[in-house]
C-alpha positions as CSV (number, residue, x, y, z in Angstrom):
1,X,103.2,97.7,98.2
2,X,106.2,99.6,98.9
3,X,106.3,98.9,102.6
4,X,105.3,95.3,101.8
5,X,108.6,94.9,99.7
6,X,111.1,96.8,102.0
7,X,110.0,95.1,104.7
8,X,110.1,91.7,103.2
9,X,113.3,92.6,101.0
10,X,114.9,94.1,104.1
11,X,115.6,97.2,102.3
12,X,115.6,100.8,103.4
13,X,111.8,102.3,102.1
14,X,113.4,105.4,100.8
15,X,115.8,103.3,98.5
16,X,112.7,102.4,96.7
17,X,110.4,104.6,94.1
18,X,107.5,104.3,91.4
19,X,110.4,103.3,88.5
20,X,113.4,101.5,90.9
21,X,114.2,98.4,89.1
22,X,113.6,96.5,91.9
23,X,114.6,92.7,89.8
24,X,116.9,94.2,87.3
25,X,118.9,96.3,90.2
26,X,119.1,93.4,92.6
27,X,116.7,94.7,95.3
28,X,114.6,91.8,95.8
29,X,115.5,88.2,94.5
30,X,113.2,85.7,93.5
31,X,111.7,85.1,96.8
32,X,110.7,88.7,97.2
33,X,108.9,88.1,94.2
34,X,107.1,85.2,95.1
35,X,105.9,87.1,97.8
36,X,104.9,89.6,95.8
37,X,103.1,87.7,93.9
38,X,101.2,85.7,96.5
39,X,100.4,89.1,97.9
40,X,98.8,90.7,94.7
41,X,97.1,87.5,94.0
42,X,95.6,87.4,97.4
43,X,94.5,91.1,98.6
44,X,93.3,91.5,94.3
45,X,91.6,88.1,93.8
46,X,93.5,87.4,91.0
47,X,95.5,84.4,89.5
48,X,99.2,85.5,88.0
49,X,100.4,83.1,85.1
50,X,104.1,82.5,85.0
51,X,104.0,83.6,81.6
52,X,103.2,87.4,82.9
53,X,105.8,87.4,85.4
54,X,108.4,89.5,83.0
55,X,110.4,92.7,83.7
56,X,108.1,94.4,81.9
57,X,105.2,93.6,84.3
58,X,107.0,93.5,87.5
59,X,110.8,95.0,87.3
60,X,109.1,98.3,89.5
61,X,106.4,99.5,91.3
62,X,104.9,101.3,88.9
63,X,105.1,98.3,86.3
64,X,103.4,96.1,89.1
65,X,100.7,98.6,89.7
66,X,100.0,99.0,85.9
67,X,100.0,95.2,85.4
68,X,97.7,95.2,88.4
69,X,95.4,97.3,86.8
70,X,95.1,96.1,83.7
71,X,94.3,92.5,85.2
72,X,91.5,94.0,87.4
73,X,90.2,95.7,84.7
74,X,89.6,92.7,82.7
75,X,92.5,91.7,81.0
């Protein structure tokens, strides 16, 4: 995911870790995101509401990951 969002964000890789706040710290914009979330939808087979598209789901990779998770695991 991280090489995903540098490349796409055109952003060094080492700029970004597990709690960046990648939204909040204006590394990606809103078309990042978008791609982000077309991303996770495809390669997890899952549908993201708007409504879960917060900062406290996506604002890092580690909040993505966890939101990941927890929709994988059912919720």
């Amino acid at each position: 995911m991280i090489a995903f969002i540098s490349e796409d964000a055109g952003i060094d890789r080492a700029e970004i870790g597990d709690d960046t706040l990648l939204f909040s710290e204006g590394f990606i914009d809103s078309f990042t995101m978008s791609s982000v979330l077309a991303v996770i939808e495809e390669q997890k087979g899952i549908q993201i509401e708007m409504s879960d598209v917060t900062l406290e789901n996506f604002d890092s990779l580690s909040r993505i990951l966890a939101f990941v998770d927890r929709q994988t695991a059912g919720g």
